[in-house]
C-alpha positions in Angstrom: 0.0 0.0 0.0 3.0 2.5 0.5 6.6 2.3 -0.9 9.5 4.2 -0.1 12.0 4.0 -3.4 15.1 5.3 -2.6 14.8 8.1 -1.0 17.0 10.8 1.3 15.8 13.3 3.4 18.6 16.2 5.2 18.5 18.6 7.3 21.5 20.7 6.7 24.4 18.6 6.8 22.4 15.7 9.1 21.0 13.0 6.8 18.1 11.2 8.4 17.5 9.1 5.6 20.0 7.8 3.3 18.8 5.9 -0.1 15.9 4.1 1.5 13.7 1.2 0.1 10.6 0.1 2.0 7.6 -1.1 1.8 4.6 -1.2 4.3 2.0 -3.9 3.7 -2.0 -3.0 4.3 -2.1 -4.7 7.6 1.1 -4.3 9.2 1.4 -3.1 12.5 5.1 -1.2 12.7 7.2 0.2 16.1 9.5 2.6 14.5 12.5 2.6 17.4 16.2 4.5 17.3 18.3 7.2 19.2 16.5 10.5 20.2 17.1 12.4 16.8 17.0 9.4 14.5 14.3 10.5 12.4 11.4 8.3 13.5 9.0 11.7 13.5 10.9 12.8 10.4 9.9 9.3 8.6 6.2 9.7 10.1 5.8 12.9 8.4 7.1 12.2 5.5 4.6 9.3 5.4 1.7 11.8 6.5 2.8 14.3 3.7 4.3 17.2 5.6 6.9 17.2 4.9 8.7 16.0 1.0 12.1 14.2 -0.1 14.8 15.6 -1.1 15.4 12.7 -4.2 13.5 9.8 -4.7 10.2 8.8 -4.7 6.6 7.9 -2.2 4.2 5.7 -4.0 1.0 5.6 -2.7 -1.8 2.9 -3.4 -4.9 4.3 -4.9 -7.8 5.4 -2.2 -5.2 4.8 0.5 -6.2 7.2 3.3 -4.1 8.4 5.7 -4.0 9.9 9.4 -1.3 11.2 11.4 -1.2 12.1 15.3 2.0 14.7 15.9 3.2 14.5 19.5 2.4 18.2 20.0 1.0 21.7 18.5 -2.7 19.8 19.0 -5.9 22.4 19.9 -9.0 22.4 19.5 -11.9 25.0 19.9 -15.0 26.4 18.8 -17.3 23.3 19.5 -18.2 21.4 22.4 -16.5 18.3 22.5 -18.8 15.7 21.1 -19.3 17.7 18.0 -15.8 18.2 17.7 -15.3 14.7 17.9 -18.2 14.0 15.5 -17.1 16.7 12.4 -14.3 14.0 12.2 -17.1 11.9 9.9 -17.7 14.4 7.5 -18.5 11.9 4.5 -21.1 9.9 6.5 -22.8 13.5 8.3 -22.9 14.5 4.6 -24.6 11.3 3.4 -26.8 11.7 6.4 -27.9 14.9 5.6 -28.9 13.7 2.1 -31.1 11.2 3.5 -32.9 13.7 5.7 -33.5 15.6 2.4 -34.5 13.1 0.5 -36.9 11.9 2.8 -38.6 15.4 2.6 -38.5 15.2 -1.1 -40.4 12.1 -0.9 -42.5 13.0 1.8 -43.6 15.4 -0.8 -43.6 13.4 -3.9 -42.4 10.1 -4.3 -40.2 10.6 -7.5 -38.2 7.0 -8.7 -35.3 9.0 -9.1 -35.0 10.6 -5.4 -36.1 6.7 -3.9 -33.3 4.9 -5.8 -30.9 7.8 -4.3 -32.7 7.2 -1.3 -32.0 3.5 -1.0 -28.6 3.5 -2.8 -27.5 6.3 0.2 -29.8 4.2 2.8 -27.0 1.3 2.3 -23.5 2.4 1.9 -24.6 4.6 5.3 -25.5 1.3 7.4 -22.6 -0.7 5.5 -20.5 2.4 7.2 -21.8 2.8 10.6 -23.9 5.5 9.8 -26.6 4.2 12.3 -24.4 3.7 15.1 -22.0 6.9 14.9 -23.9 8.1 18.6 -22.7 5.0 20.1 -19.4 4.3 18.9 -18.5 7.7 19.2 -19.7 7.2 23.2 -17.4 3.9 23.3 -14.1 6.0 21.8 -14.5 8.8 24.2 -15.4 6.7 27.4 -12.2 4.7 26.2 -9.8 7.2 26.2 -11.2 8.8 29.4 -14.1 11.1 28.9 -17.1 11.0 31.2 -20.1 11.7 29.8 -20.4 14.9 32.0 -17.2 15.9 29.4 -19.0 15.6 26.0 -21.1 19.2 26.1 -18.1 21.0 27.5 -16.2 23.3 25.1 -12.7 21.9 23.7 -10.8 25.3 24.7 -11.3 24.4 28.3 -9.1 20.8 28.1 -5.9 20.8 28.5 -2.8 19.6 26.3 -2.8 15.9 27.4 -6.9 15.9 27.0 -6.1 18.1 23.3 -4.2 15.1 22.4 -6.9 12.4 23.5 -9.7 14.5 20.7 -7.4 14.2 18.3 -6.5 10.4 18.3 -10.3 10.2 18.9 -10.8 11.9 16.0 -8.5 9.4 14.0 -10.1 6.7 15.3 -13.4 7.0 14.1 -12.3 7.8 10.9 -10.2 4.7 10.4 -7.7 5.6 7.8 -6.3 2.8 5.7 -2.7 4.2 7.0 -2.7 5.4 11.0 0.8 7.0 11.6 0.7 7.8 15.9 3.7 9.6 17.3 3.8 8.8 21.0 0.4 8.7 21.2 0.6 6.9 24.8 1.7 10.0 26.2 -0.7 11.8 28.7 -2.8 8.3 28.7 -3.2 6.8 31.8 -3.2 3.1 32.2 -7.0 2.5 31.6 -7.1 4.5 28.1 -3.6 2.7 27.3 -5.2 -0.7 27.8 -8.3 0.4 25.8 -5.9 2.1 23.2 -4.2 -1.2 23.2 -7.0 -3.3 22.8 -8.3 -0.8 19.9 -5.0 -1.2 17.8 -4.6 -4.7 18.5 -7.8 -5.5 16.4 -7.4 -2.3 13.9 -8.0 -3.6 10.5 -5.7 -1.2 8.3 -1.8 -0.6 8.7 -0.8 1.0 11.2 2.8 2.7 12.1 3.8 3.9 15.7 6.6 5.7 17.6 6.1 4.9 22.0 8.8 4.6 24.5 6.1 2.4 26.8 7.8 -1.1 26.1 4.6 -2.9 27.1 2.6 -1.0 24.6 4.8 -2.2 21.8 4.8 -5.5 22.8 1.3 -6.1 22.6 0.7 -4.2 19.1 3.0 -3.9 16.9 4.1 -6.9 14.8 7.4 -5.5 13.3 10.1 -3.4 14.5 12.0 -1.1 12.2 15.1 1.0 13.7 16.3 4.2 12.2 20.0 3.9 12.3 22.4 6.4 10.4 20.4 6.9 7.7 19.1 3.4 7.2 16.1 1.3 8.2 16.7 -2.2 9.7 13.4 -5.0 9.9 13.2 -6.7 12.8 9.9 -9.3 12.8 8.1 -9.4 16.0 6.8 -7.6 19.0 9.7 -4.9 20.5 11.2 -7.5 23.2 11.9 -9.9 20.1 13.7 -6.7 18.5 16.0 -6.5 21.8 17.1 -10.3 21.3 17.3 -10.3 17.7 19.6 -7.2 17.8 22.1 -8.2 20.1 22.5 -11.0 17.6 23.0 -8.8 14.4 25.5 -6.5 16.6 27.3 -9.3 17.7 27.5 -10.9 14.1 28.3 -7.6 12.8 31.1 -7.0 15.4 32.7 -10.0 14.8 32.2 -9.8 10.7 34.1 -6.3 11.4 36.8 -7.2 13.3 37.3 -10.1 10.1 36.8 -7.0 8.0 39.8 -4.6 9.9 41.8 -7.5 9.7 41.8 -8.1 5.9 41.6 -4.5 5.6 45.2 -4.0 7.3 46.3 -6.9 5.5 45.6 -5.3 2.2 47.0 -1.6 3.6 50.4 -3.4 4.6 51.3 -5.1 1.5 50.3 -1.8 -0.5 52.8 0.3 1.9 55.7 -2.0 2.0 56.0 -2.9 -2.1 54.1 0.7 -3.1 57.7 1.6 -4.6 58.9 -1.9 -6.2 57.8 -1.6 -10.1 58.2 -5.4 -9.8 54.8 -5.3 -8.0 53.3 -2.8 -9.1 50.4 -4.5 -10.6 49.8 -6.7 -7.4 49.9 -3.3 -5.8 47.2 -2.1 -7.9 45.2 -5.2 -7.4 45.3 -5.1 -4.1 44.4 -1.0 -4.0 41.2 -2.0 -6.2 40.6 -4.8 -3.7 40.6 -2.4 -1.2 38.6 0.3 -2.6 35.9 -2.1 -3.5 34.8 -3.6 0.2 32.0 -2.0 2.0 33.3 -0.8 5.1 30.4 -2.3 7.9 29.1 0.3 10.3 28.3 -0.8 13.7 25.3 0.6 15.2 26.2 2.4 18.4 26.8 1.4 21.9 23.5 2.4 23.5 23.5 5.3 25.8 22.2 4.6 29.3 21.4 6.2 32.6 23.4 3.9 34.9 23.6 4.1 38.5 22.5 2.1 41.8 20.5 3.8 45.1 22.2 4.2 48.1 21.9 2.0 50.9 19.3 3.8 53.1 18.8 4.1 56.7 16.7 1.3 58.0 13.1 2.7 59.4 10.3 1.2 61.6 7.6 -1.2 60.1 5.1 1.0 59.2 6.9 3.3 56.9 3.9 6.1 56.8 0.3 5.6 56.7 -3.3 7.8 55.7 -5.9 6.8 58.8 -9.1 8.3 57.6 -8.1 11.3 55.1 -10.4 13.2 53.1 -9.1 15.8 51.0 -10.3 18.8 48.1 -9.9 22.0 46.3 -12.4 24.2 46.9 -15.8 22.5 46.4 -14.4 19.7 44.8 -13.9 16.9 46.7 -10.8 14.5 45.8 -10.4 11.5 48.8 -12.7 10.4 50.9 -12.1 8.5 54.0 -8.7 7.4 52.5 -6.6 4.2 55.0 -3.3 3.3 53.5 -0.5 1.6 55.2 2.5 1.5 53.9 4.7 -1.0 55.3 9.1 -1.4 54.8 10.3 -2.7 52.1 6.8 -2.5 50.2 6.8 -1.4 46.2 3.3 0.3 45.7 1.9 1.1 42.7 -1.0 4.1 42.8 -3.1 3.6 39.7 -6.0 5.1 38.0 -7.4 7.4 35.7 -6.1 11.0 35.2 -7.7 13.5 38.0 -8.5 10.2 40.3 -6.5 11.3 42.6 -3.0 9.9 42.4 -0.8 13.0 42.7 -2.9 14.7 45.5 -2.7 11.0 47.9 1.5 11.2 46.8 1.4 15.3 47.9 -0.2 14.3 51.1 1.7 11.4 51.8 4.9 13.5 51.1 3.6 16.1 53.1 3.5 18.8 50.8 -0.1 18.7 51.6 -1.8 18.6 54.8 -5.3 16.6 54.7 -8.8 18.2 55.4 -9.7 15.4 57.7 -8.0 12.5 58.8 -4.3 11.7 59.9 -0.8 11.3 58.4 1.3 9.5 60.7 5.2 8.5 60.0 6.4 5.6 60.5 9.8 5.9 62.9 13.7 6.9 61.5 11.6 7.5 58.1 13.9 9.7 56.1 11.9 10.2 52.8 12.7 11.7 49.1 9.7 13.0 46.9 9.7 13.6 43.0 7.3 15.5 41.7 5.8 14.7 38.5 6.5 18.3 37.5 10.0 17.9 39.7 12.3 19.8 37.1 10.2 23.0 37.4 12.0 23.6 40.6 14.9 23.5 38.8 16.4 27.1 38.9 17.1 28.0 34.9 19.5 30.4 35.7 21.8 28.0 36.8 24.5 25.5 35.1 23.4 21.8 35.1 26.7 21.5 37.2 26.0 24.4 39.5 22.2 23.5 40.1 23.5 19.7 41.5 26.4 21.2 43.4 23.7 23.5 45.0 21.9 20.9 46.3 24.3 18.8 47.5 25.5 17.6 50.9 29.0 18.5 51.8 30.0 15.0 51.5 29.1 14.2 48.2 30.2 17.2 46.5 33.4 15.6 45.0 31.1 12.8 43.1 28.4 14.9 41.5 30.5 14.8 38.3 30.6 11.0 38.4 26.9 11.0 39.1 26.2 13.7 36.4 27.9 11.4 34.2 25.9 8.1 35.0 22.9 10.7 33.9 24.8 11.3 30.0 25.5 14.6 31.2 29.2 14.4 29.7 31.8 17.3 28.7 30.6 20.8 28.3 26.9 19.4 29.0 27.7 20.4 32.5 28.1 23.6 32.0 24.4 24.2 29.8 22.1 26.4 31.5 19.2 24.1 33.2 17.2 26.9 30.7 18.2 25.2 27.6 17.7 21.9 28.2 15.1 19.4 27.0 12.1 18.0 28.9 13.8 14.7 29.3 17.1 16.4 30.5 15.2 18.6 32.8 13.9 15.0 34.6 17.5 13.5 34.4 18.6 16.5 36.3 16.2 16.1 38.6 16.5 12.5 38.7 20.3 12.6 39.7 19.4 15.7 42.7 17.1 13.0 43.9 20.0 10.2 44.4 22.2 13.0 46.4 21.2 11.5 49.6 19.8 8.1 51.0 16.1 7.5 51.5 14.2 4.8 53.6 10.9 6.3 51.4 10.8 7.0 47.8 7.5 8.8 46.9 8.0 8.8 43.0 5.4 10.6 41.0 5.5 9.6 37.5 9.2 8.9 36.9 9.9 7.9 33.5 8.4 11.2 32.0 10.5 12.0 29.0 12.7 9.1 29.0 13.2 6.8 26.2 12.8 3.3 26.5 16.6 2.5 27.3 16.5 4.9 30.4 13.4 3.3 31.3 15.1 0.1 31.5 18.0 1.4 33.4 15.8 3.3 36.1 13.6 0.3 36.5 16.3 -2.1 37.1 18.1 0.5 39.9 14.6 0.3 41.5 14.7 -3.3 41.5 17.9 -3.5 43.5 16.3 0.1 45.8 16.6 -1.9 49.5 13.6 0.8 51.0 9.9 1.3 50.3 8.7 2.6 47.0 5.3 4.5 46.4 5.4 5.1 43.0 2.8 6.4 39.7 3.2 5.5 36.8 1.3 5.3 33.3 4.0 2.6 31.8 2.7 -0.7 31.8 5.4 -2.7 31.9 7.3 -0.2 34.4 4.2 -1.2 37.3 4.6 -5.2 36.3 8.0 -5.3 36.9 8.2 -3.4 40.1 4.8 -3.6 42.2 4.0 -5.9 44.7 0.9 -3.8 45.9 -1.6 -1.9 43.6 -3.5 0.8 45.2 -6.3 1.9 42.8 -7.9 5.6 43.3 -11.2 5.7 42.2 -14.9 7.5 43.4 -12.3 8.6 46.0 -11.6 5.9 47.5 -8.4 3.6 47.3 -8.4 0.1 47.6 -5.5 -2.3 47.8 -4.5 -5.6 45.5 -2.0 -8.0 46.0 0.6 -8.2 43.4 1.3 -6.2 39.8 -1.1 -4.7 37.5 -1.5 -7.5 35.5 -2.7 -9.5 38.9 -4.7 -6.3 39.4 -6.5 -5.9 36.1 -7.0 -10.1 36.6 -8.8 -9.6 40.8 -10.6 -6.8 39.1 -12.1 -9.4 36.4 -13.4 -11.9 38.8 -10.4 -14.5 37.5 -7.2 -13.7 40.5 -7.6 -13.4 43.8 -9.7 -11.6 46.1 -8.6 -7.6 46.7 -6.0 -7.1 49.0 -8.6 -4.9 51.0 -10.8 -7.8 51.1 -8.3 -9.9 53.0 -7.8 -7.3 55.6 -11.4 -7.6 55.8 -11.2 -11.3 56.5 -8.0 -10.8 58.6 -9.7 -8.1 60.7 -12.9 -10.7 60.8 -10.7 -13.3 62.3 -8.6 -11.4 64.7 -12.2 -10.2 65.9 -13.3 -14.3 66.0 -10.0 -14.7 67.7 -10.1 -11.7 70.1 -13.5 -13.1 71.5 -12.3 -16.7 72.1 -9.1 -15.0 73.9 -12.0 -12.8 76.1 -13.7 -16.5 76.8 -10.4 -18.3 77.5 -10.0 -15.0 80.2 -12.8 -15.5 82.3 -11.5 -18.4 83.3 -8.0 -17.2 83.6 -7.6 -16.7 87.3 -7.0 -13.1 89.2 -3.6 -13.8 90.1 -2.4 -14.8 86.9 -4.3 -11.6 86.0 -1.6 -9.6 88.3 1.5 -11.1 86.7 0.8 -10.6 83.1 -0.4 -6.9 84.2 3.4 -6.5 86.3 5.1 -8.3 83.0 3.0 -5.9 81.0 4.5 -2.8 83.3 8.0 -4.2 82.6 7.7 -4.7 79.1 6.5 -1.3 79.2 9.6 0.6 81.2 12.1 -1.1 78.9 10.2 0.6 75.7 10.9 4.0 77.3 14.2 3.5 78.0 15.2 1.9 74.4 13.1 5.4 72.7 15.1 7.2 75.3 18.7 5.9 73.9 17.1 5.9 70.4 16.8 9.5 70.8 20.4 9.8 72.1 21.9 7.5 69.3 20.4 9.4 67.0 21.1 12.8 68.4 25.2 11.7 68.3 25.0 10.6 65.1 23.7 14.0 63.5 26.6 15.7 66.1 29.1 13.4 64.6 27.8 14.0 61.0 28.5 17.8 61.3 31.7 17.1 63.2 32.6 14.9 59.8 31.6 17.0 57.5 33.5 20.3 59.2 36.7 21.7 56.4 39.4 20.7 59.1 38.7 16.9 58.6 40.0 17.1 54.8 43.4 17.1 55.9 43.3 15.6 59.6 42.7 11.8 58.1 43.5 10.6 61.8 40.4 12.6 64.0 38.5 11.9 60.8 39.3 7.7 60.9 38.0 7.8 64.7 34.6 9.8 63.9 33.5 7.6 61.0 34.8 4.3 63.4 32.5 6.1 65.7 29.5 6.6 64.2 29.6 2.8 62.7 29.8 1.6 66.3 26.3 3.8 67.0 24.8 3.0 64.2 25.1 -0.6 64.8 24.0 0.1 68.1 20.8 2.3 66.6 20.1 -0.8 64.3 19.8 -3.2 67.5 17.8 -0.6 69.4 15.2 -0.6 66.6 15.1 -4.1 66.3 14.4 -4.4 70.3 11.9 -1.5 70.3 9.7 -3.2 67.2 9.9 -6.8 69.1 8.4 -4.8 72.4 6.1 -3.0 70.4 4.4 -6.7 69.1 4.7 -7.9 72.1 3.0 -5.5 74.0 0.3 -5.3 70.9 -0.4 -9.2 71.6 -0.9 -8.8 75.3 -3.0 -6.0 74.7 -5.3 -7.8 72.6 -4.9 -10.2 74.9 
């Protein structure tokens, strides 16, 4: 249906494609993939016909129809935004106001001519949907988010993210035999990506993507072609087939290469050494011709990658931080109702829902940015916590160097490394030295990224993470989360980013949030009827048979005699005294360790490496003590829980 015959496209001196020949077939589904600055949003307009070649040619089938979702410069206004939505049919609207006119005509008189129109019309409109254009338009908008309350309000009054959702809805529905979509996962949350999913999956006609959501890829596409220097590469398959399948061509081309150099310098080293002998001079020219006749092979390049690894934090209490009864709004507009979340160590917890559920407000107030209308935040002990903002880079000061902006934020102490951690986030060279003003969205959130890992946390609150990172940093992030040894809240609209990290799923919806055991593709199967009951409902049944338990405990006490009473009451009183006094020396501890800290940290210790050695042995030796304290104080916590309940 569409053929690319050799063609080249420039910018300046930058060729983005370099005598290309490709086809795409009528129901192919295609993940275009490469670097940032490849060309995959060059090739897509070029497709769309925005943009032209500079030699070659684009043949087109005839009546192939084409539709093309750019990642920005979307708006919409003037109409509501179910007639917005709608004008995207014009053919059939026009066909349907032809049948109301000819049904006026023939209400009048009942020509042959006007009811062979009539039933000619009558046809190709129910062969194209004509009768069910309401509904289906309701089952595009529902899917990609909209209420129903949304559909009469004007489309000046959404925002970019919701601009973008008309649009593809607006593609949709008018089905184009071609469907180009660049990024069109981003601002989706992870019900309208599982719709869209679900929507593409089953799409009839080509259709040719760029996403940095791995999961997405996975389930739609069916091929994988990567924009390399110029040149596009097939890969068959879904995009984690495209990893494997790679790393094999890489490797054969590496080692075909290093055969390649080999000959090559064989060749260049009889040339130099008998260049001068006329007796062989015509080997010398055969082997020049030789020379000038092999391809050179290219090697893709190494890919760039975020790489780094958390610090080890300080270990908290149990309960990390927890919502008891929190309602919270703007204004008139309520956003949590009666909210309880728990969030235990160690714990990775996935908030998820719709856009405007709730997500960022329950990560504000669990962060404390935000303090809760009604209810209680309560944390947990020794919690030390980092937050990141989904909009984290706007507190980045623009005025400042990449390098100067991390140095500003740092602690004393790690001031020597930030160029080694700048680094790890491809900030390299002179990059260190760009004002935070000029940098990209996705460097803004590196930046912000690395001011994050300046200092350990026992809490990471992340909201929204991978924002602006391609698919590579995604990777790297999620497998430096994997090894994080403290508790993770995190959002995030990348499927594959929540499977491979959550053990909890906390959905926000009506207000409300309720918990579910495992990732979100164990969530999406307890919310079907098919996994396991809601991790909500097992508290239920836990609380249910701690209550069954508690009033066989207060039958077994009756009989319990009133001295025995007395001693657990006395053992009770003792258990009790020895929690004071361990809070008391985990006060203490804690207090010399910030003394010692500053003592450390002081500009005399750079060169006095002997007071320095017996500080640091110092604060190991109450640290270790702090870690036993906290151990002993949780043990008498439980105890004294049980024999409460007791």
């Amino acid at each position: 249906m569409l053929q690319l015959k050799d063609v080249t496209k420039q910018f300046a001196a930058q060729v983005v494609l370099r005598h290309v020949d490709w086809h795409v077939r009528p129901t192919d589904r295609i993940g275009l993939c490469g670097e940032n600055g490849a060309g995959k949003t060059t090739l897509l307009r070029l497709l769309a016909g925005q943009s032209e070649v500079d030699t070659g040619g684009l043949q087109l089938a005839r009546g192939t129809t084409i539709g093309y979702l750019p990642q920005e410069g979307l708006e919409h206004r003037g109409r509501n935004l179910f007639d917005e939505v709608r004008s995207a049919l014009a053919e059939l609207l026009s066909i349907e106001a032809e049948l109301q006119s000819l049904e006026g005509q023939i209400s009048r008189k009942a020509e042959q001519a006007a009811l062979d129109r009539y039933s000619e019309l009558q046809e190709i409109f129910r062969q194209r949907g004509g009768y069910t254009i309401e509904s289906e338009i309701g089952r595009v908008l529902k899917g990609l988010g909209f209420a129903e309350s949304d559909w009469h309000k004007p489309c000046e009054h959404f925002s970019g993210g919701w601009q973008m959702r008309i649009a593809l809805a607006k593609l949709l529905l008018q089905k184009p035999n071609l469907l180009l979509l660049d990024e069109p996962t981003n601002h989706l949350d992870l019900p309208a990506r599982d719709w869209l999913e679900s929507y593409l999956s089953a799409y009839p006609y080509a259709v040719i993507l760029v996403s940095h959501d791995r999961f997405f890829l996975d389930q739609v596409v069916t091929r994988i072609v990567e924009i390399w220097h110029g040149k596009l590469t097939d890969y068959p398959g879904n995009y984690s087939r495209y990893l494997t399948t790679r790393d094999e061509r890489v490797a054969a081309l590496r080692e075909g290469k290093r055969r390649q150099d080999e000959e090559v310098a064989r060749l260049e080293a009889f040339i130099n050494k008998f260049r001068y002998n006329a007796n062989k001079a015509s080997l010398v020219q055969s082997r020049v011709k030789q020379l000038e006749k092999i391809e050179r092979i290219e090697l893709p390049p190494e890919r760039k990658k975020i790489g780094f690894s958390f610090p080890v934090p300080p270990k908290s209490g149990r309960l990390s931080i927890s919502l008891s009864g929190v309602s919270h709004g703007y204004g008139e507009l309520s956003v949590l109702e009666e909210v309880e979340l728990a969030v235990e160590r160690t714990e990775r917890i996935a908030l998820v829902g719709a856009n405007g559920a709730g997500k960022s407000t329950m990560m504000r107030l669990l962060a404390g940015v935000e303090t809760p209308l009604k209810g209680e935040r309560e944390e947990g002990h020794n919690l030390d916590m980092a937050y990141f903002a989904q909009d984290q880079a706007r507190t980045l000061d623009p005025s400042l160097t990449v390098l100067e902006q991390i140095t500003h934020a740092a602690p004393f102490d790690m001031v020597p490394k930030v160029r080694n951690l700048l680094g790890a986030f491809l900030f390299h060279g002179d990059d260190v030295h760009k004002k935070v003003s000029v940098l990209s969205g996705g460097e803004r959130n590196r930046l912000a990224l690395a001011i994050l890992l300046l200092k350990p946390a026992n809490l990471l609150l992340l909201d929204e993470p991978t924002n602006h990172l391609d698919l590579a940093s995604k990777e790297v992030l999620l497998q430096a989360l994997k090894g994080y040894q403290g508790t993770l809240v995190f959002v995030s609209h990348d499927r594959y980013f929540v499977d491979a990290l959550a053990s909890r799923v906390v959905e926000v919806v009506d207000r409300r949030a309720t918990s579910y055991l495992g990732n979100y593709g164990e969530f999406l199967r307890s919310k079907s009827g098919e996994g396991d009951v809601s991790h909500s409902s097992m508290r239920v049944e836990q609380a249910s048979s701690n209550k069954d338990s508690s009033a066989e405990s207060g039958t077994a006490s009756n009989a319990v005699s009133h001295a025995d009473r007395k001693v657990l009451r006395r053992e009770e009183q003792k258990r009790q005294k020895q929690l004071d006094e361990v809070e008391k020396r985990i006060e203490e501890l804690e207090q010399g360790l910030v003394e010692l800290t500053t003592e450390m940290q002081a500009p005399e210790m750079a060169v006095d490496h002997t007071c320095l050695g017996k500080l640091i042995d110092k604060h190991t030796e109450l640290q270790s003590e702090l870690d036993d304290c906290l151990e002993r104080w949780e043990t008498l916590q439980e105890l004294l829980a049980v024999n409460g309940a007791s």
